[in-house]
C-alpha positions in Angstrom: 17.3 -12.7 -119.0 13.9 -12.7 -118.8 11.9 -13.5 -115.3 11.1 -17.3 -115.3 13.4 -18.3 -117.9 15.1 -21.6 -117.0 18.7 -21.9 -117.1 20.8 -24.4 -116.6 18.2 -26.7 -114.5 17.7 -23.5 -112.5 14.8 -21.5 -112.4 15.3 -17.4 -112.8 12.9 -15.7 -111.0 12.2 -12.2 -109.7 12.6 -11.2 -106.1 9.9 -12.7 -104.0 7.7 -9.9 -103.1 7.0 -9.3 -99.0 3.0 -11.0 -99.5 4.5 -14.1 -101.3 6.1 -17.3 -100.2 6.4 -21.0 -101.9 4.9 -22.3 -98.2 1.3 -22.1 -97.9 0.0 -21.2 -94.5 -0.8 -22.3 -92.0 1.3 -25.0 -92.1 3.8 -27.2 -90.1 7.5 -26.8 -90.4 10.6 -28.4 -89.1 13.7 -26.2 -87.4 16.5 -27.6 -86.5 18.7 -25.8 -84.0 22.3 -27.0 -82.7 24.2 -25.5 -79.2 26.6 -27.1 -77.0 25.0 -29.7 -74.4 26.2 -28.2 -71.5 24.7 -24.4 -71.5 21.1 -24.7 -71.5 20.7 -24.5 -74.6 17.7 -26.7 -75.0 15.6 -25.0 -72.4 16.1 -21.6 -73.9 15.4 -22.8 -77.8 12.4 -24.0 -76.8 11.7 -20.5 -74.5 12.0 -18.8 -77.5 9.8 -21.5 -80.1 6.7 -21.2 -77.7 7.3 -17.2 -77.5 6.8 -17.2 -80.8 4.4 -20.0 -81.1 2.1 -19.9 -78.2 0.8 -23.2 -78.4 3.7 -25.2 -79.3 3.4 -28.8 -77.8 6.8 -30.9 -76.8 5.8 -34.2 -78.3 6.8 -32.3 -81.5 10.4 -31.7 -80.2 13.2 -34.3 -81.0 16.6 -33.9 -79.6 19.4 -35.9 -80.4 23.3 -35.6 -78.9 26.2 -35.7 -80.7 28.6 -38.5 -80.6 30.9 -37.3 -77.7 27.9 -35.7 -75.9 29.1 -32.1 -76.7 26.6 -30.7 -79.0 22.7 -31.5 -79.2 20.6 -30.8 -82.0 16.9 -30.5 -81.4 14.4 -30.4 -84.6 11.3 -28.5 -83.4 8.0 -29.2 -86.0 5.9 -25.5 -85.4 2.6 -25.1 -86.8 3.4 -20.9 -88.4 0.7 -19.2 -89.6 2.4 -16.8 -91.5 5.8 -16.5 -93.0 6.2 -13.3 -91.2 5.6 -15.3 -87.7 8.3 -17.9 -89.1 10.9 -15.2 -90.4 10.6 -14.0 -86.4 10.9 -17.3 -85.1 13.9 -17.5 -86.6 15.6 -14.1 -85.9 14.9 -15.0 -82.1 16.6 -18.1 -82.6 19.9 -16.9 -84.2 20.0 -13.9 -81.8 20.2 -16.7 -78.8 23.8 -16.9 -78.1 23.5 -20.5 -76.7 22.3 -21.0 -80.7 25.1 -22.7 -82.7 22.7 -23.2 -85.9 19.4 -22.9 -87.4 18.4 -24.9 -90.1 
């Protein structure tokens, strides 16, 4: 099949190259990241957001608690520069073992 080709609602497309991304930079983009409330979790997701991005602020930080109280998920809005700085920010967050999920 050709590159581009619809199929089936879907589009066929080559590989994204390194240099290319649908975002367009700089921009701001939410990540939301689950742990267990109970093992400092919070404190050390957002330790690792403002490692990667320097000048992140906490008013653009949301956390909300699971029903019971065990889990908290946290949505933190970073302004990347770079898909490259946002592919990192990511790795550091999936290598945190406190980290249940990053969406």
């Amino acid at each position: 099949m050709d590159p581009g080709v619809i199929s089936h609602g879907l589009l066929y497309d080559m590989p994204m190259q390194e240099t290319e991304s649908p975002l367009k930079f700089p921009c701001d983009f939410p990540i939301k990241v689950m742990g267990r409330s109970d093992s400092g979790f919070e404190a050390k997701a957002l330790g690792i957001v403002r490692h990667h991005v320097p000048d992140f602020e906490t008013d653009n930080m949301r956390s909300r608690a699971s029903r019971n109280g065990n889990y908290l998920s946290v949505t933190f809005t970073v302004r990347v520069s770079s898909r490259g700085q946002l592919d990192d920010l990511y790795r550091g967050l999936t290598a945190c073992k406190a980290v249940l999920m990053v969406l």
